[in-house]
C-alpha positions as CSV (number, residue, x, y, z in Angstrom):
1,X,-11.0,21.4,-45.3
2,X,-7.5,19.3,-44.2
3,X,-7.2,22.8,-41.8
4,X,-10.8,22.1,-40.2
5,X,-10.4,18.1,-39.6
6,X,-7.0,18.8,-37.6
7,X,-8.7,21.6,-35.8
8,X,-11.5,19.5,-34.8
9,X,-9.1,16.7,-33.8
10,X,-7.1,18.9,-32.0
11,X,-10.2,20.0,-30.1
12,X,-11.6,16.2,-29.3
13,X,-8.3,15.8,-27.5
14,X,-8.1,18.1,-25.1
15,X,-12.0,17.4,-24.4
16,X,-10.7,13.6,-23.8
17,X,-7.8,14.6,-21.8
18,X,-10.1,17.2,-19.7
19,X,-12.7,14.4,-18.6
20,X,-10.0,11.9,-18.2
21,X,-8.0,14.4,-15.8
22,X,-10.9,15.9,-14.2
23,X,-13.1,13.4,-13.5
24,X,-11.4,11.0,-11.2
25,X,-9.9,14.1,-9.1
26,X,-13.7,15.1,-8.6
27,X,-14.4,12.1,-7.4
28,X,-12.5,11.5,-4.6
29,X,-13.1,15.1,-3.4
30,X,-17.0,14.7,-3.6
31,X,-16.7,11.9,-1.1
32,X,-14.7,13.3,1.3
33,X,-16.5,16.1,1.2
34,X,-19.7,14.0,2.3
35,X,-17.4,12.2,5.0
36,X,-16.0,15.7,6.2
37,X,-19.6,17.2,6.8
38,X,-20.8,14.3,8.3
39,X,-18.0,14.2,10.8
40,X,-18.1,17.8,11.7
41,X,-21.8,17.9,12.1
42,X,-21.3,15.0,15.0
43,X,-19.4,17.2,16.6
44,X,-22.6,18.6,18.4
45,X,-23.5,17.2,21.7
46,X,-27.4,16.9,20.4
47,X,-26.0,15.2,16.9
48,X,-28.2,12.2,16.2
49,X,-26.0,9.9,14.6
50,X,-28.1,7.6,12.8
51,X,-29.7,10.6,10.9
52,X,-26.3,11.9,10.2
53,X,-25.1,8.4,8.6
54,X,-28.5,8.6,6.6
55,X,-27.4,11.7,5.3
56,X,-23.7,10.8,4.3
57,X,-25.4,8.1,2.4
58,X,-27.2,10.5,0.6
59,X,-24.6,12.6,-0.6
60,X,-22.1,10.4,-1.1
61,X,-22.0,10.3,-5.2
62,X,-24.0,7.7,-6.6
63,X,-21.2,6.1,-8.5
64,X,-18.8,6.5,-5.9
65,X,-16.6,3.7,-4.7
66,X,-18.6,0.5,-3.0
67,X,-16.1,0.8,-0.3
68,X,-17.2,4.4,1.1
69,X,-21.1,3.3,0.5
70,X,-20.8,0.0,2.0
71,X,-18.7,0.8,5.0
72,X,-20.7,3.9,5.7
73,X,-23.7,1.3,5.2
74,X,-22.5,-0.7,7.6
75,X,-21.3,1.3,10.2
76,X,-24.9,2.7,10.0
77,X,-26.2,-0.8,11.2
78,X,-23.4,-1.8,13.7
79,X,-24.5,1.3,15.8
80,X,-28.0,0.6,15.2
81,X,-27.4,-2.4,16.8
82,X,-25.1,-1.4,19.6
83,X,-28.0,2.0,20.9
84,X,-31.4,-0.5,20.5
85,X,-29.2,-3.1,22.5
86,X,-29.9,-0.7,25.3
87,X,-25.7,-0.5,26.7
88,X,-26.3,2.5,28.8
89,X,-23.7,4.0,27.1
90,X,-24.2,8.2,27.0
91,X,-24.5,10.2,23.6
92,X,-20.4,11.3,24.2
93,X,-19.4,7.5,24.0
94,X,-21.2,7.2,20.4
95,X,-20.5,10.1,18.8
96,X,-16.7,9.5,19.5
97,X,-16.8,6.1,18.3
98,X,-18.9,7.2,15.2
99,X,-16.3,9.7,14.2
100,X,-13.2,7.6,14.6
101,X,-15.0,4.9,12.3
102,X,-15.7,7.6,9.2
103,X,-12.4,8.7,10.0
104,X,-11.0,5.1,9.2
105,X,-13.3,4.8,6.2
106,X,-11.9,8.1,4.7
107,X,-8.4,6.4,5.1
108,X,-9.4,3.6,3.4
109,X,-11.2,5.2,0.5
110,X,-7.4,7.7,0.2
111,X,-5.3,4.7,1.1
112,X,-3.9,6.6,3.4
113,X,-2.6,4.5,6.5
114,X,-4.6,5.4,9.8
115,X,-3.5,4.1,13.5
116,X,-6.2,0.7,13.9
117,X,-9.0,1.1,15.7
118,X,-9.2,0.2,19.5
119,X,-12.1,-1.4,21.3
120,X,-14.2,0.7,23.5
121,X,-15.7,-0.7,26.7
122,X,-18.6,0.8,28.3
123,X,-20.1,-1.4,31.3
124,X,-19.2,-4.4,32.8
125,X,-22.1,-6.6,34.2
126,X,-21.3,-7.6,37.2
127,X,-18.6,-5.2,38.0
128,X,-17.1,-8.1,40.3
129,X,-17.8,-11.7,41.2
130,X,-19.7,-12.4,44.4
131,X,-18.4,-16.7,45.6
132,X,-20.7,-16.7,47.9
133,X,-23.2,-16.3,45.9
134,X,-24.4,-19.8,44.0
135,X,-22.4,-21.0,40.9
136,X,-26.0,-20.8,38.8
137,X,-26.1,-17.2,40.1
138,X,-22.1,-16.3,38.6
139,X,-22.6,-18.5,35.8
140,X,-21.0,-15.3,33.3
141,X,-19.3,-12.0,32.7
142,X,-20.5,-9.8,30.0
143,X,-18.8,-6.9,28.5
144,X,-20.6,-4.1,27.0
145,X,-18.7,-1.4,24.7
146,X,-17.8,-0.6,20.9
147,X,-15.5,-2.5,18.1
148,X,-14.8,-5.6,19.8
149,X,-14.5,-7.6,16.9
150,X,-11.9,-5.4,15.2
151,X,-9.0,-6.7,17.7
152,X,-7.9,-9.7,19.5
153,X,-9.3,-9.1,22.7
154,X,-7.6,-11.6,26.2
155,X,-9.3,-12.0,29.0
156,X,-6.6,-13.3,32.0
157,X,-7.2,-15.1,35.0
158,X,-5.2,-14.1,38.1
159,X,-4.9,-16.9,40.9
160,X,-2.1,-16.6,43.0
161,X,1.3,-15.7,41.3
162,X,-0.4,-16.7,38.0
163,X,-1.7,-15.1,35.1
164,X,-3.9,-18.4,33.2
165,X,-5.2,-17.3,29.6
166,X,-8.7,-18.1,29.8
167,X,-10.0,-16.1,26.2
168,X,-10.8,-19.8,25.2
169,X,-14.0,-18.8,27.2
170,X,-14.8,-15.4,25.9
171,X,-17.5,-15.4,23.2
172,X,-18.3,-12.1,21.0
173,X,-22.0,-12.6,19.8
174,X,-21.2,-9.3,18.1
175,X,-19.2,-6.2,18.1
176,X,-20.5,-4.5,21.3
177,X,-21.2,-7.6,23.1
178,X,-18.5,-10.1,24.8
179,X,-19.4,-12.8,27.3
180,X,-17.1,-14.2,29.4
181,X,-18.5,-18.2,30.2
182,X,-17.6,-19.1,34.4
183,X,-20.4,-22.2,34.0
184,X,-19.6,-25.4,34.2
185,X,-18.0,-26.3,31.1
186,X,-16.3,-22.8,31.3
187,X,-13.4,-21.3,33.4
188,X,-13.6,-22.8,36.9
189,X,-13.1,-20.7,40.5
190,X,-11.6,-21.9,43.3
191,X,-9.7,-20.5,46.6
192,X,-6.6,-18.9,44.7
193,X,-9.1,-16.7,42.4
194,X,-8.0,-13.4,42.5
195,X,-9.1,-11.3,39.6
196,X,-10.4,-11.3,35.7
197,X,-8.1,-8.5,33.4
198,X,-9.4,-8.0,30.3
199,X,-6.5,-6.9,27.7
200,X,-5.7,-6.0,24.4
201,X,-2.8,-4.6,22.3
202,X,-0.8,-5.6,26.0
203,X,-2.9,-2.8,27.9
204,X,-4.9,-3.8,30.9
205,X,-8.3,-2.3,29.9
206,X,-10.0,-3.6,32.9
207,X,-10.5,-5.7,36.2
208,X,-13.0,-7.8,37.5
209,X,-12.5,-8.5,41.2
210,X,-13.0,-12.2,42.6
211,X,-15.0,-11.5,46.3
212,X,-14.6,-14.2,48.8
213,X,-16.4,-14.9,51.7
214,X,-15.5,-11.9,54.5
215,X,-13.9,-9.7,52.4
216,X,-12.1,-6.7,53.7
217,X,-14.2,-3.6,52.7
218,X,-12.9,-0.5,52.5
219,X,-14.4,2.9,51.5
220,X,-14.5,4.2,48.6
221,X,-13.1,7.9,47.9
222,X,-13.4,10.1,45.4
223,X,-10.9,12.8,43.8
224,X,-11.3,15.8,41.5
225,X,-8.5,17.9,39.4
226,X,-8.1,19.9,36.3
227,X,-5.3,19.0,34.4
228,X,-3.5,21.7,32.5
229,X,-3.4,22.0,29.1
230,X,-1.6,19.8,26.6
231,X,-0.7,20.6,23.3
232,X,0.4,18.0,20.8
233,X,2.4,18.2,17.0
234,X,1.6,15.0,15.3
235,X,4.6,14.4,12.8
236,X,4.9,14.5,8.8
237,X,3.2,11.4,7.8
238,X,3.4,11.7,3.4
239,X,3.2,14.6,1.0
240,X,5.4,17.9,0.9
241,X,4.2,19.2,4.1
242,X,2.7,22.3,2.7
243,X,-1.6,22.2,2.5
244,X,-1.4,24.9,0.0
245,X,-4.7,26.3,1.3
246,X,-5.9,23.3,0.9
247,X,-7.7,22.5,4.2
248,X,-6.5,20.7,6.2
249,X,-9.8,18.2,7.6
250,X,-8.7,17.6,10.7
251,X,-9.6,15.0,13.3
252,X,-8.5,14.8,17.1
253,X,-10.0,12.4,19.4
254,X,-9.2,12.4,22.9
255,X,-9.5,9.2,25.7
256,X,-8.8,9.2,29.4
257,X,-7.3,6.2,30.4
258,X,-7.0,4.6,33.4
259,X,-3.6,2.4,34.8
260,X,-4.8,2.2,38.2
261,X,-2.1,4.7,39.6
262,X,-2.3,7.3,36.6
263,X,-4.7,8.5,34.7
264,X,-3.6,9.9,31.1
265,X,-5.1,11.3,28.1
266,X,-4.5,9.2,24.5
267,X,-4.6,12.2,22.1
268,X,-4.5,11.5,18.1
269,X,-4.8,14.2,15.5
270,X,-4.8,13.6,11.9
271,X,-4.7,16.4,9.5
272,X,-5.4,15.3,6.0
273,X,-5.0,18.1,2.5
274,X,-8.2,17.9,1.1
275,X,-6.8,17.6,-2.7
276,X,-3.8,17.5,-4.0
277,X,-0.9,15.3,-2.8
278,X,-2.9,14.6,0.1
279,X,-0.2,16.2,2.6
280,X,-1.1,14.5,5.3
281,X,0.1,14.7,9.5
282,X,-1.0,12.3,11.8
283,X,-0.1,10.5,15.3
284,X,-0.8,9.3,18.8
285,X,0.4,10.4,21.9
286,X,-0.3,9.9,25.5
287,X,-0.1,12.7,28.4
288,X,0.4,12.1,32.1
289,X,-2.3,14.2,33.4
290,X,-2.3,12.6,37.6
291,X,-0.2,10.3,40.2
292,X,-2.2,9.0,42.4
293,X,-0.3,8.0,46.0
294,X,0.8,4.9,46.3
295,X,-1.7,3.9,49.1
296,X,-4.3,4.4,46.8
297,X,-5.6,3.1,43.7
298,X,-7.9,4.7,41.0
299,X,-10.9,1.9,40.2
300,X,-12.7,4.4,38.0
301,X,-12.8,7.6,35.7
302,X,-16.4,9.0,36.9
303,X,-16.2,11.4,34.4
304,X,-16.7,11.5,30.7
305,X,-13.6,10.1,29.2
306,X,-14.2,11.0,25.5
307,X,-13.8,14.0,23.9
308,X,-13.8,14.5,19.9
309,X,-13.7,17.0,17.2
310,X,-13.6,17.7,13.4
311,X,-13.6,20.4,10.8
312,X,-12.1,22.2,7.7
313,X,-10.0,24.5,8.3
314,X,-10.0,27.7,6.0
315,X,-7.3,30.0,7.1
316,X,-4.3,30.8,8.7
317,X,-5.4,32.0,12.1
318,X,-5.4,29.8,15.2
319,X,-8.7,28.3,15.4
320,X,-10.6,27.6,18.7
321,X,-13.9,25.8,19.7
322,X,-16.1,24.9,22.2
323,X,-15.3,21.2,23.6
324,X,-16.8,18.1,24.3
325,X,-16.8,14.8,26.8
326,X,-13.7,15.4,28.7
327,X,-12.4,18.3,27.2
328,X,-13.4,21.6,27.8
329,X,-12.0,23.2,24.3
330,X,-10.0,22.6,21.1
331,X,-7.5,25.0,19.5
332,X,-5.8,24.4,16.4
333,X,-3.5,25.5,13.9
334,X,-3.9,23.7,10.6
335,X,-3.2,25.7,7.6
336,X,-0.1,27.8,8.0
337,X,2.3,30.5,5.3
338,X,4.9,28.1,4.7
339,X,5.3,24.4,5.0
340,X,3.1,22.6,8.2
341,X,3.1,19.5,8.8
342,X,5.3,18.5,11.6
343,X,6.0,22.0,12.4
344,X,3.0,24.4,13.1
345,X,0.2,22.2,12.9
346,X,-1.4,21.0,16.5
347,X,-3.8,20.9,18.6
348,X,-4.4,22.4,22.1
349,X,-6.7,20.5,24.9
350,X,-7.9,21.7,27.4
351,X,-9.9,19.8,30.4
352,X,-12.7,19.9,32.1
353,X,-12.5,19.1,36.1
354,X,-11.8,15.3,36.3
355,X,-13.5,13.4,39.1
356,X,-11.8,9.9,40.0
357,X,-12.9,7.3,42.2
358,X,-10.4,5.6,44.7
359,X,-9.7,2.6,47.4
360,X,-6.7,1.5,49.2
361,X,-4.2,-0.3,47.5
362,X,-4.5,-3.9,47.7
363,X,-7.5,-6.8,47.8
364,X,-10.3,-4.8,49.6
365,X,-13.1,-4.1,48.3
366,X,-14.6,-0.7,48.0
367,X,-18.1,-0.1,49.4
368,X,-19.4,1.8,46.1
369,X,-18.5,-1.3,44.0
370,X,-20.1,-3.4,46.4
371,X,-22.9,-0.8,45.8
372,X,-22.9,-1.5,42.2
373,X,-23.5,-5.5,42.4
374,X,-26.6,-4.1,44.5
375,X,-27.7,-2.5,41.5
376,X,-26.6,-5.0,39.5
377,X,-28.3,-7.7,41.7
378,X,-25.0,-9.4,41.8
379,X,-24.6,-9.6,45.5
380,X,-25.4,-11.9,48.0
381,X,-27.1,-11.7,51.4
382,X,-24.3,-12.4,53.4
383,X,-22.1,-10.2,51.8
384,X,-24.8,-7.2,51.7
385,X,-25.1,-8.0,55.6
386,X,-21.3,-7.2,56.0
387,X,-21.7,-3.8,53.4
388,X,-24.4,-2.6,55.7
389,X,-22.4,-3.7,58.7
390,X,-19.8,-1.3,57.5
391,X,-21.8,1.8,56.8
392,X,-24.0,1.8,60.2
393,X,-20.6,1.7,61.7
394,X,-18.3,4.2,60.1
């Protein structure tokens, strides 16, 4: 009978010790699981985003952690808000900024550090600032884009050999929306007005030219190359650098960015085990992909500047897909016979044709962004006289 207690005892341990030990390692893995499938299934150019951040919700565990539900919750309504608000932005500019989010709310579920998130700008309304027309008429700048609450953002006033902080005047109704005020009891023009350059992290993300009366036009031109490819090895972030078969989930995002006389590409890959010690191998880097000539500036990237990808992978072969956005295709090596990360694991881009749209260097302005305030019925008659002035007399 003694024999029988102990045996049962025995028995009622190593139950305990079994749901203790298995259950939270479940967990985590269940959740991830639902934040792995609903990043790789916005990796389609047709993904509707909304229906795939209904679905995560879903199948996320019930009693999973309040920070996966609610930030997945959340996200859900911020881009809700951002598509009905009607930005013009294309399905490419979502679904990039969708991913990277769920990518930062699987870090923050693992604890696992993740590069912060940048602000995305889409469309600036008007493109520049017409002083002839009247001061009711110029009365604001807004900013459209994606995360602007997440950072500080500074908005810079150029006049003369000055650069006067003027963010004092730069109101965020919410995250996609930024309004810059230029009324009365906001930032005041005069003659020595140059520019607006909207910055954060101490990158120049964009420029909002001041137009005076007679303004030297000049016309615009346009540029198209394919860069080569580029192939990047983020380093050993934590864990033994093995995956063990284990995955990796991997997510690489890719952004063209534009200095005006360069245009590069802001790669960041993060391959993350999938249970374990959470080997994990992450990092940014940026890639010189064109010089323009120094007579000439680059006021746009006309093409897509987003590209984005994410899967599981599941052997040890190189594994290639189809791109998106910018890039024409993805090849990676995750998993590897030995240890990876920091050594074999990396990605491979490579590009579609870029198409770039230039002016002369210095204060003209180019006919297509006089062409734009048109659109934008930004423009006044004068200044419309002098654009058509121009192009009935090449």
């Amino acid at each position: 009978m003694k024999h029988k207690v102990k045996c049962n005892f025995v028995v009622l341990i190593v139950f305990v010790v079994i749901l203790i030990g298995c259950t939270p390692n479940n967990q985590p893995n269940k959740v991830v699981q639902a934040l792995d499938k609903g990043m790789s299934s916005l990796n389609s150019q047709s993904a509707n985003f909304q229906k795939v951040l209904n679905k995560i919700l879903l199948e996320l565990p019930k009693d999973s952690s309040a920070v996966a539900r609610v930030e997945v919750s959340n996200l859900l309504q911020r881009t809700v808000d951002a598509f009905s608000a009607e930005l013009c932005c294309d399905s490419v500019f979502f679904r990039f900024c969708v991913q990277q989010e769920l990518q930062e709310i699987k870090s923050k579920y693992l604890k696992t550090p993740l590069p912060p998130l940048e602000p995305h700008l889409y469309n600036v309304i008007p493109l520049a600032i017409d002083m002839s027309l009247d001061p009711d008429q110029r009365n604001k700048i807004d900013f459209y884009g994606y995360d602007f609450d997440i950072t500080k953002v500074e908005v810079v006033l150029l006049s003369g050999n000055n650069e006067i902080n003027v963010s004092q005047y730069l109101e965020k109704p919410n995250h996609y929306h930024m309004t810059l005020n230029l009324g009365g009891d906001g930032v005041q023009l005069d003659n020595n007005s140059q520019r607006f350059i909207l910055r954060w992290n101490s990158q120049d993300i964009s420029s909002i030219v001041i137009i005076h009366p007679d303004p030297i036009i000049c016309k615009t031109e346009y540029y198209q190359f394919t860069p080569g490819n580029i192939t990047f090895i983020p380093p050993h972030f934590q864990g033994d650098a093995d995956f063990s078969g284990h995955g990796p989930a991997i997510d690489c995002s890719v952004e063209l960015v534009n200095y005006g006389n360069r245009v590069t590409a802001r790669v960041h890959m993060n391959a993350q085990e999938t249970q374990s010690d959470w080997t994990n191998a992450q990092g940014t880097k940026e890639f010189d992909l064109y010089h323009t000539n120094p007579k000439k500036t680059i006021e746009t990237i006309v093409s897509p500047c987003n590209a984005s990808f994410h899967y599981v992978d599941s052997n040890h072969e190189d594994d290639y897909f189809d791109g998106n956005g910018c890039a024409s295709s993805f090849t990676f090596v995750g998993d590897t016979d030995g240890n990876d990360a920091g050594i074999h694991t990396k990605v491979t881009v490579a590009f579609k044709p870029i198409r770039i749209q230039l002016k002369e260097t210095g204060d003209c302005v180019s006919t297509q962004t006089l062409h734009v305030l048109i659109a934008q019925k930004a423009i006044s008659p004068k200044l419309l006289q002098q654009l058509k002035s121009i192009t009935n007399n090449p």
